[in-house]
C-alpha positions as CSV (number, residue, x, y, z in Angstrom):
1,X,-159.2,-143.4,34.2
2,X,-161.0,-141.4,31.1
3,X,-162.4,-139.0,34.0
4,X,-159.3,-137.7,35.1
5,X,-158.2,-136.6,31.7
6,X,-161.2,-134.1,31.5
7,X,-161.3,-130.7,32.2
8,X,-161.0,-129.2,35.3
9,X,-164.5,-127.8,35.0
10,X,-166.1,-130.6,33.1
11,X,-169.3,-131.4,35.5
12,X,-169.1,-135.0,34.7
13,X,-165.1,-135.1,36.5
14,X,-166.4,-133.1,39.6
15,X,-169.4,-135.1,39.7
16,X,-166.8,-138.4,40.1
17,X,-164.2,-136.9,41.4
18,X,-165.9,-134.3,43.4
19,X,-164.9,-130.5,43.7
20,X,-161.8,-130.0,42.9
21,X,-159.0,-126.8,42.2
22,X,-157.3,-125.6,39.7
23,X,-153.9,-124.7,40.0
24,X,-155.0,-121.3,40.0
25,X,-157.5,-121.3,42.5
26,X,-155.2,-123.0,45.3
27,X,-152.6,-120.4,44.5
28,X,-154.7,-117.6,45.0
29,X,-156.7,-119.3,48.4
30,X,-152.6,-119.2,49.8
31,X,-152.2,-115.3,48.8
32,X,-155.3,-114.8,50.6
33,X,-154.7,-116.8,53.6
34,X,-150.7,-115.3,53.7
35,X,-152.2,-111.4,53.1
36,X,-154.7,-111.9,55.7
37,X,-152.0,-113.2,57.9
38,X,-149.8,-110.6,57.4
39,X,-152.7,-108.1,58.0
40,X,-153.5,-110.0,61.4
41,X,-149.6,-109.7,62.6
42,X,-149.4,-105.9,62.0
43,X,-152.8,-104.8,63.5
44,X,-150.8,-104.7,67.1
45,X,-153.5,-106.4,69.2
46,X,-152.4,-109.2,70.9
47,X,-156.0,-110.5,71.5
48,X,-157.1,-110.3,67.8
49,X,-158.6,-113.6,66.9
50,X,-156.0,-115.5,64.2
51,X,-157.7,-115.5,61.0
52,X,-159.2,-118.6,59.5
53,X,-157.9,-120.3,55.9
54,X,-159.9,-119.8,53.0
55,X,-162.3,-123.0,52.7
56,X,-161.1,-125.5,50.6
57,X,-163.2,-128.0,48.5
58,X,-163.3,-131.4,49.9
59,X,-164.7,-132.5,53.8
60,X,-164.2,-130.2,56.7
61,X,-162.0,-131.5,59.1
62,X,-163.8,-129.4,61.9
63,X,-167.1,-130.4,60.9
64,X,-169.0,-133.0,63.6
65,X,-170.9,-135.6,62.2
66,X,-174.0,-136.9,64.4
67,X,-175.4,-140.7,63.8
68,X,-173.5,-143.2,61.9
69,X,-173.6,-144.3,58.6
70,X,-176.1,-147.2,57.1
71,X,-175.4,-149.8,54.7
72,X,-177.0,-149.5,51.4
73,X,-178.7,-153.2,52.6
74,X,-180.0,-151.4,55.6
75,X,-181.2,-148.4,53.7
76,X,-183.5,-150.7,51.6
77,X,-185.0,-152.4,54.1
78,X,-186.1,-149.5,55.9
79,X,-187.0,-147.9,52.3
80,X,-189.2,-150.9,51.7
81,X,-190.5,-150.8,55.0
82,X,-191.8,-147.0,55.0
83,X,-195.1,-146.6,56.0
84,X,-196.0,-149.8,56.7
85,X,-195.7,-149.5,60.3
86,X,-198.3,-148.5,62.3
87,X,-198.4,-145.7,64.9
């Protein structure tokens, strides 16, 4: 795929592709999470909250979703639809 041979921070791959890291920027997320980490064993209280990973691009595991998803055939019907109900 032509796409994938752009640039990391060519807007036309993350616009396919969606947000992605460089090589850099994951390497640095894991020094932050492993500092804060460290910091979070040495601060001797046992009832610290753990600290949370650096967000990384891409969907949130922890994230709810309400509703479920429509077809795009379902979407245009009720598109086509708007406003012509009456209330």
């Amino acid at each position: 795929m032509l796409v994938g041979n752009l640039p990391e921070q060519s807007a036309l791959r993350r616009s396919v592709l969606g947000a992605t890291w460089t090589t850099t920027d994951e390497l640095l997320a894991s020094v932050y999470d492993a500092v804060q980490s460290g910091n979070w064993q040495r601060q001797q209280n046992k009832h610290a909250p753990r600290p949370k990973r650096f967000p990384r691009p891409g969907p949130d595991p922890g994230r709810k979703t309400y509703g479920s998803a429509m077809s795009v055939d379902e979407m245009r019907v009720v598109l086509d639809n708007w406003g012509s109900t009456a209330n």
